[in-house]
C-alpha positions, 0 to 999 in steps of 0.5 A: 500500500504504501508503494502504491501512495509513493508511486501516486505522489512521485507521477502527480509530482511528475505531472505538476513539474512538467506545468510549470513555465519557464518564467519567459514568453519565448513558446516551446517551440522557440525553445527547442529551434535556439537550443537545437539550431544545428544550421547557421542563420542565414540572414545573418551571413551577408556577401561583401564587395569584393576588396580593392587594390588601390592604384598607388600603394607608396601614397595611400590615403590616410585612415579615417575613423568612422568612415564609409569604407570601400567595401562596405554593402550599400544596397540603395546605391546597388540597387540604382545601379542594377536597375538604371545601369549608370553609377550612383553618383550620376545625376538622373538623366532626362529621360526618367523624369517621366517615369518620376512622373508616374510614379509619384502622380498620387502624391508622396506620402513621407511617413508612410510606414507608420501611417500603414503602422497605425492602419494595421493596428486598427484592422487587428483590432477589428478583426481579433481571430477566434475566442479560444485562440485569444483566450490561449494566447496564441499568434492569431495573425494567420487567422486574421490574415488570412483572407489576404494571403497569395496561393502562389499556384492559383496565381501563377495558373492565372497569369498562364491563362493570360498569356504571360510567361511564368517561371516554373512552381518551385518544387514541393 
């Protein structure tokens, strides 16, 4: 009897450790990916500018703390050059200001991300997702979301049927 009365104690002593929380927010499964993260993170790992050899090296320019380096990443600069083809320090030519033109015909909202910050804010709390979700404290953003979401194969059949070229689905 009284291994019975130990047995019941030690499985209920058991069942009410593993209730206990951690005394964090982060949820089980965030727990477990950071303690079991076996790949590198793959955001973190950025290519660099390939470096330059300087044209004269007995005069060499003085360092200076701080500054911009050569082979720093600058994505914006990048990006005009991959798009336009000229250099970031040309001045815009002529022919763009049609396409300014056009792009900017509405008007140029200057603090957009917070105007869009504080729209969305406002959906969420009007669109809350389910009670028992809310109650359980779960990420409803899929459920508030949800009839926003792309399916990227209903989309690519419709761009086909219009006579564009799509790239292929990649594979499952």
């Amino acid at each position: 009897m009284k291994t019975r009365v130990l047995q019941f104690g030690l499985m209920a002593a058991l069942a009410l450790a593993g209730c206990g929380g951690g005394g964090d927010d982060t949820s089980f499964v965030e727990r477990i990916s950071a303690n079991n993260q076996t790949s590198p993170d793959e955001f973190a790992v950025l290519p660099q500018k390939p470096l330059e050899l300087p044209e004269d090296l007995v005069n060499l320019p003085t360092p200076t703390p701080g500054a911009v380096n050569r082979t720093d990443l600058t994505p914006q600069k990048d990006v005009l050059v991959a798009l336009s083809g000229r250099d970031a320090k040309a001045p815009p030519v002529q022919s763009d200001g049609a396409l300014i033109a056009a792009l900017s015909r509405s008007g140029v909202t200057p603090d957009i991300r917070s105007q869009l910050a504080r729209e969305d804010v406002i959906y969420q709390e009007n669109n809350k997702g389910r009670l028992l979700e809310r109650l359980f404290d779960r990420d409803t953003d899929f459920l508030v979301y949800e009839g926003m979401l792309l399916d990227a194969s209903q989309e690519i059949a419709r761009l086909r049927a219009l006579g564009l070229q799509v790239p292929p689905n990649p594979p499952q």
